[in-house]
KOLDRENKOL-81612 format. One line per field, with one value per residue (C-alpha): x, y, z; residue in three letters; residue number from 1. Coordinates in steps of 0.001 Angstrom, whole numbers. Last residue first. Example, Ala and Ser with C-alpha at 12.3 -4.5 7.8 and 13.67 -1.06 7.14 Angstrom:
! KOLDRENKOL-81612
xx = c(13670, 12300);
yy = c(-1060, -4500);
zz = c(7140, 7800);
resn = c(SER, ALA);
resi = c(2, 1);
//
This chain:
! KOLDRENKOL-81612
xx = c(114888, 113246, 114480, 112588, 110472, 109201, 105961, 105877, 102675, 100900, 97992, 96029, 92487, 90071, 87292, 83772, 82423, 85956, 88033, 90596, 94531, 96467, 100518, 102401, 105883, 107944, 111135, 113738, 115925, 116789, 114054, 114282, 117463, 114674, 111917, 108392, 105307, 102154, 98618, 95810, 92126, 90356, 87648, 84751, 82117, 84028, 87154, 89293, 92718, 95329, 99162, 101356, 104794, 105654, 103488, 100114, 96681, 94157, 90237, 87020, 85897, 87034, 83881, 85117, 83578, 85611, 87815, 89844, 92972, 93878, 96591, 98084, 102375, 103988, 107048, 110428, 110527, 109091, 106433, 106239, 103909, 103407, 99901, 100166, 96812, 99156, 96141, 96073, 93517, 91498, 89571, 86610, 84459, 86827, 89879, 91831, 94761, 95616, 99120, 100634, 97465, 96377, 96573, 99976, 99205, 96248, 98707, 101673, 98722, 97894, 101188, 101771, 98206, 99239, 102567, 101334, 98545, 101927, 103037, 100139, 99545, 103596);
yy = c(104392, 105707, 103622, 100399, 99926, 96893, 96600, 94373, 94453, 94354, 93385, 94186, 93088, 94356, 92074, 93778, 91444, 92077, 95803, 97156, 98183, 98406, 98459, 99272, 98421, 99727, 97707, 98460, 98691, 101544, 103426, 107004, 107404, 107949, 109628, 107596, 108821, 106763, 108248, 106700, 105858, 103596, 101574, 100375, 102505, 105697, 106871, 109696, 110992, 109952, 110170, 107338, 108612, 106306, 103744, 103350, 102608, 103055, 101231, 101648, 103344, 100955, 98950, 95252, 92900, 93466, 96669, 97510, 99689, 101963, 103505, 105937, 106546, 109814, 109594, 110403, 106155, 103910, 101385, 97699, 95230, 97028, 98621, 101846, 101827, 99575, 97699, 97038, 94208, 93868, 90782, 89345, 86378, 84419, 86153, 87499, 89668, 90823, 92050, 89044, 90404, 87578, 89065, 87534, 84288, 84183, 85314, 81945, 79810, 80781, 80568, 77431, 76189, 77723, 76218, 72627, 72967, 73760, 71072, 68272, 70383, 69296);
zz = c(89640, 93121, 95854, 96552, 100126, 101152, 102961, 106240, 107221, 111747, 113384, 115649, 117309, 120109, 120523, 119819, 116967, 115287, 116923, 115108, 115577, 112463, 112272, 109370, 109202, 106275, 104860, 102836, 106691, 109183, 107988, 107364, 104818, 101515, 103252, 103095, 101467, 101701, 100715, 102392, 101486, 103999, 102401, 103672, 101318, 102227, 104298, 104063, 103408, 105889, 105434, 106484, 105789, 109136, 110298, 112617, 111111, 113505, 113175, 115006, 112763, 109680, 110737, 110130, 107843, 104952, 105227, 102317, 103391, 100356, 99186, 97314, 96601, 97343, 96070, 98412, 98833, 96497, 97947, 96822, 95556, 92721, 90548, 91477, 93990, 96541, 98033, 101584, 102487, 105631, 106454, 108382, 108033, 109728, 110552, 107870, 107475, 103546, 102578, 100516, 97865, 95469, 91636, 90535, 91839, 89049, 86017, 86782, 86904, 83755, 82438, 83786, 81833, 78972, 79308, 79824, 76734, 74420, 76014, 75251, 71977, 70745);
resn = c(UNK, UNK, UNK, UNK, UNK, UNK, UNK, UNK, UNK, UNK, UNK, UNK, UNK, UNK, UNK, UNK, UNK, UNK, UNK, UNK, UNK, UNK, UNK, UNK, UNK, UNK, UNK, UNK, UNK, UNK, UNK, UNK, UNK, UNK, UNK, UNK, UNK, UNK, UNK, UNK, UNK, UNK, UNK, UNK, UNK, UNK, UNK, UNK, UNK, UNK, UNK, UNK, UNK, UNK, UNK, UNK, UNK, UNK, UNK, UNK, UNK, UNK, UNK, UNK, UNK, UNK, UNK, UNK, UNK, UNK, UNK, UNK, UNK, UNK, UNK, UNK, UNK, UNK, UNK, UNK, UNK, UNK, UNK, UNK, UNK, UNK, UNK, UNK, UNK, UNK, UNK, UNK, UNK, UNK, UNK, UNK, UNK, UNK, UNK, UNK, UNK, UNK, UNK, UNK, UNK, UNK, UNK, UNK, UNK, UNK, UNK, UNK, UNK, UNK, UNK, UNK, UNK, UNK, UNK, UNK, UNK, UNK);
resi = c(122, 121, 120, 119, 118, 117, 116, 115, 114, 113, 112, 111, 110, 109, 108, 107, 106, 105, 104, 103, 102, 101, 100, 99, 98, 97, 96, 95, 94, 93, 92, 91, 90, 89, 88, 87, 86, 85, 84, 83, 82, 81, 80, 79, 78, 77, 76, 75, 74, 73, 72, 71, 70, 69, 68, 67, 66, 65, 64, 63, 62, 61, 60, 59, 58, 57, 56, 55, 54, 53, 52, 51, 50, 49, 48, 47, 46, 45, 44, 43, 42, 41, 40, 39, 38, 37, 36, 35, 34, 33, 32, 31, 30, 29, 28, 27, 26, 25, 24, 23, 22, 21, 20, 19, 18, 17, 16, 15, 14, 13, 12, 11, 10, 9, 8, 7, 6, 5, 4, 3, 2, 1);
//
């Protein structure tokens, strides 16, 4: 009865550290950048404004655009992009919002591109 109660904490665990890895992170090398849904989901909610920022690691967020619709802009400080996200319910023609950044690494002109789903308001 230990050995599995052991198991489960362990599973559980396990279960709690997946949890807390972003799916919307792009890295290359030394460099990353991160969005990080400030409400605490892994998904946007359309007609509510939802913030967000866009961690840069490595890469000066100056030489960065961030391209998607409802995308609203609000500053950036200490590396990180601040954002506010507010998509129209009957905008997109799927649950899905593409945001695409454009950034330079070292010089080199990058982009890349997150799928964020979208859930309607409950």
């Amino acid at each position: 009865i230990l050995l599995f109660g052991l198991q489960i904490l362990t599973l559980i665990s396990c279960m709690e550290s997946k949890k807390n890895t972003s799916e919307f992170i792009y890295e290359n090398g030394e460099s990353s950048v991160e969005i990080k849904i400030l409400n605490g989901n892994d998904y946007l909610t359309y007609d509510t404004p939802i913030k967000t920022d866009f961690e840069w690691k490595n890469i000066d967020p100056k030489t960065g655009s961030i391209f998607g619709a409802g995308i609203k802009m609000l500053g950036t400080e200490n590396g990180i992009t601040k954002t506010e996200i507010n998509v129209p319910s009957n905008y997109l023609e799927s649950d899905t919002l593409n945001i695409k950044l454009r950034f330079e690494i070292n010089g080199e002109k990058t982009r890349t591109e997150f799928n964020v789903p979208i859930k309607n308001g409950e």
